[in-house]
C-alpha positions in Angstrom: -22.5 -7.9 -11.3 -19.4 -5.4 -11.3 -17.7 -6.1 -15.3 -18.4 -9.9 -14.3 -17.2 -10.2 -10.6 -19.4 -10.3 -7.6 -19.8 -7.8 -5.1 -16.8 -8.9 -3.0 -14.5 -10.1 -5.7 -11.3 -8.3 -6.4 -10.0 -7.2 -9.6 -7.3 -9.3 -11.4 -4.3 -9.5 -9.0 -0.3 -10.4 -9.7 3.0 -9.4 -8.4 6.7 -9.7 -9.6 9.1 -9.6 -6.5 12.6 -7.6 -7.6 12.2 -6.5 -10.5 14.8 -3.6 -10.3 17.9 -4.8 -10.9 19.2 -1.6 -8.7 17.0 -1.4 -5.3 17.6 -3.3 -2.4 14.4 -4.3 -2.5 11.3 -3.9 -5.0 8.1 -5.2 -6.5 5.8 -4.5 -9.6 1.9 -4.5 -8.7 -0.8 -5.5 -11.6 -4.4 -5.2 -10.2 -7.0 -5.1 -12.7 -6.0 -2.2 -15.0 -4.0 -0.3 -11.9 -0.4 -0.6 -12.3 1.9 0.1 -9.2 6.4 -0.4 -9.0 8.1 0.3 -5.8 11.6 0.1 -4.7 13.2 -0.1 -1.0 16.7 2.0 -0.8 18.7 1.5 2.4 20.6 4.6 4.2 22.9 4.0 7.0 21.8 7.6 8.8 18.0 8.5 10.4 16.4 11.7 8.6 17.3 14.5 10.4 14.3 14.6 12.2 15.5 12.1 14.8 19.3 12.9 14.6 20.5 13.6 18.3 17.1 12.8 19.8 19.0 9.2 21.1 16.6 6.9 18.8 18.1 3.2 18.2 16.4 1.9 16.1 15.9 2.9 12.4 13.1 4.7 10.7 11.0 4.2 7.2 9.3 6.9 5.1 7.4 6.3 1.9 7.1 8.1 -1.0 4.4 8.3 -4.2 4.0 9.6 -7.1 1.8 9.3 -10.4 4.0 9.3 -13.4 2.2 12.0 -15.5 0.5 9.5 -17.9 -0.4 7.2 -15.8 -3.8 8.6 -16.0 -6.6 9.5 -19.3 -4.9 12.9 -19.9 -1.3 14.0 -18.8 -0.6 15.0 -15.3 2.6 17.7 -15.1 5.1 16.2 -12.2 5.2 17.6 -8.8 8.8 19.2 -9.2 9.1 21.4 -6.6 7.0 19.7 -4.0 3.9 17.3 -3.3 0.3 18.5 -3.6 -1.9 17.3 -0.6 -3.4 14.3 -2.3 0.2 12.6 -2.5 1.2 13.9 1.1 -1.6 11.9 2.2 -1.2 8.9 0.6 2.5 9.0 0.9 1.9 9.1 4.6 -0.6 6.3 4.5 1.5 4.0 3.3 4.4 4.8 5.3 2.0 4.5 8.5 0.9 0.9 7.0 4.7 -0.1 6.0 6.5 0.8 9.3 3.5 -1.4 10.7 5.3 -4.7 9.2 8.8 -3.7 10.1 10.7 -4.3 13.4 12.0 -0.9 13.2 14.8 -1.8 16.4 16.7 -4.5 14.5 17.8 -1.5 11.8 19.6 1.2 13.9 20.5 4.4 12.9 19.5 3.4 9.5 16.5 4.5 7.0 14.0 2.1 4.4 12.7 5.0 1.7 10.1 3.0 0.1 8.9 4.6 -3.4 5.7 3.9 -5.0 5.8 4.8 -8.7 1.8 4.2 -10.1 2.6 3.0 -13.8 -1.4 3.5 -14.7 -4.1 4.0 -12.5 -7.4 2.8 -12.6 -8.8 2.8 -9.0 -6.6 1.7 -5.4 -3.4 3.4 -6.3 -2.9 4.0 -2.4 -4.2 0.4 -1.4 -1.8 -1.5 -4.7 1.2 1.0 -3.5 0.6 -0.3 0.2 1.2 -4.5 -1.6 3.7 -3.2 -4.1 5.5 -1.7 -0.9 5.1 -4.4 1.4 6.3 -6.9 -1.5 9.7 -4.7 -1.8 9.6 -4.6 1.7 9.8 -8.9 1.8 12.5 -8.9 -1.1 14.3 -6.2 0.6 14.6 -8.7 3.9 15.1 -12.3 1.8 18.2 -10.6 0.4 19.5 -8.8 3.6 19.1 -11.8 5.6 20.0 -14.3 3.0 23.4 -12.1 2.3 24.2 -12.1 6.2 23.1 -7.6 6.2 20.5 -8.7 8.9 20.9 -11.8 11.2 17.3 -12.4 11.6 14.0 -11.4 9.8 12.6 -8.4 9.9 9.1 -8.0 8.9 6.7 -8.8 12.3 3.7 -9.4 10.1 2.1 -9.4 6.6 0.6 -5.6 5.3 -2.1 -5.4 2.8 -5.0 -3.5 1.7 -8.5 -2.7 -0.1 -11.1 -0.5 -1.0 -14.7 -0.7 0.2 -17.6 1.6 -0.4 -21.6 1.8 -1.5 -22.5 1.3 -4.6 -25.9 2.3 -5.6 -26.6 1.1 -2.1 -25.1 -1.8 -1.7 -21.2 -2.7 -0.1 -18.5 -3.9 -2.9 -15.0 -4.5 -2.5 -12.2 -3.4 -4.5 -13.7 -0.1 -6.5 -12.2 0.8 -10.1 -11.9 4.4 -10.9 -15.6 4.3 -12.3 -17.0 3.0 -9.5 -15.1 5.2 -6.9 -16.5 7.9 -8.8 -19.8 6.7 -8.3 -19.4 5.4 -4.7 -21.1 7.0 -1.5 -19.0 6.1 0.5 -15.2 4.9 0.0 -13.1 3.3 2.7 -9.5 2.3 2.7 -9.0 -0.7 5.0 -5.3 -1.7 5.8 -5.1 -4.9 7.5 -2.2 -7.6 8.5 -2.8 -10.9 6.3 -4.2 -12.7 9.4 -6.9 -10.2 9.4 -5.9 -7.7 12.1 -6.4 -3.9 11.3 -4.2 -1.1 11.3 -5.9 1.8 9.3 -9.3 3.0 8.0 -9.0 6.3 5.5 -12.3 7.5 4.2 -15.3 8.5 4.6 -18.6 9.7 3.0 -19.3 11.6 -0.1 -23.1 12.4 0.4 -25.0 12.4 4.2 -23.9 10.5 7.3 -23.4 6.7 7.2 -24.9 4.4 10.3 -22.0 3.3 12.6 -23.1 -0.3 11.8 -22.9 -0.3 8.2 -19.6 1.1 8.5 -18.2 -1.3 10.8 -19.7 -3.6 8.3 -17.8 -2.6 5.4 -14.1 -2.4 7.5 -15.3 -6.0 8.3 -15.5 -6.5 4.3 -12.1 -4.8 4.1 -10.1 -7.0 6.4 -11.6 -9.6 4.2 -10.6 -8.4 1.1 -7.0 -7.1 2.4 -6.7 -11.2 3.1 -8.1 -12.0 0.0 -5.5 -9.8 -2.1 -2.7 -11.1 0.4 -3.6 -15.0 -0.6 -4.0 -14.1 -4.0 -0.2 -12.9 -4.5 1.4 -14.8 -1.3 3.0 -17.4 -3.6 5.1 -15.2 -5.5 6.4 -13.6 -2.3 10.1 -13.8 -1.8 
């Protein structure tokens, strides 16, 4: 037993949809002792990337950062631009975000999702990715309930979940000890009907069997569906 769960029970989950008074959209993340906010802003112009290049429909980018004491000893803020570690997670989640959204119904405009991480204990990426979709869903309630957007915008439901070996054996949903510990630590991003869209990871010590992996993205999907049930009923 992992701290009293099982092997493929996840930590503590809850959500609260909007909780900035200010976004468009947002939603605060509590799983186990990780803490995630993120917000949706709305800009009626494309980055400038795809200015001119005749794109119709709209674009989202994500953005993350760890406020600096949101871990055991202070981290100094990225001021003049992101280290690697947030580059790639940043781009994760905007990979796993634009996956839910029917990008042609919002031209010429831009979602910025950012993913703040309150407190981290294990999963920021994989909490940012709910947090993100939640804003994402309060985001759309409003526009379409205000008359923004004449019809819905989200083609599918976006979670996600760590996996990895533990002493041997596959667990779901590592905490900062036991990522630390893991040999192997997979993020699995998965719709909430249990179709994938991402595996990031891979092994810390020697080369992993193809079926053991294939085993513990099986394990993911699961859990991604899991963590989606677990908060669905305080989705907007």
């Amino acid at each position: 037993m992992r701290q009293g769960r099982g092997d493929d029970e996840l930590r503590p989950l809850q959500l609260t949809a909007g909780p900035n008074r200010w976004a468009e959209g947002s939603a605060l993340v509590e799983w186990g002792d990780t803490r995630v906010h993120a917000t949706v802003s709305v800009d009626d112009r494309l980055p400038p990337h795809l200015r001119g290049r005749g794109t119709r429909g709209g674009w989202l980018t994500a953005e993350y950062a760890l406020l600096p004491r949101a871990t055991r000893s202070r981290r100094p803020r990225e001021r003049l631009h992101a280290g690697g570690r947030t580059l790639e997670i940043q781009r994760l989640i905007g990979r796993a975000l634009r996956a839910s959204v029917d990008l042609a119904l919002l031209p010429k405009r831009t979602l910025t999702v950012d993913v703040d991480v309150l407190q981290a204990d294990g999963g920021t990426r994989c909490a940012g990715i709910l947090a993100g979709y939640a804003a994402l869903r309060s985001w759309a309630d409003r526009a379409v309930r205000d008359g923004t957007l004449a019809e819905w915008p989200l083609r599918c439901d976006v979670t996600a979940v760590s996996v990895g070996l533990l002493d041997g054996r596959p667990v779901t949903d590592l905490d900062h000890a036991e990522d630390d510990a893991a040999t192997i630590d997979l993020n699995v991003v998965a719709t909430a009907d249990g179709r994938l869209i991402e595996v990031q990871g891979g092994t810390e010590g020697g080369p992993l069997e193809a079926e053991t992996y294939v085993g513990l993205v099986g394990r993911g999907i699961a859990g991604a569906r899991a963590a989606f049930r677990a908060v669905e009923g305080r989705l907007p």
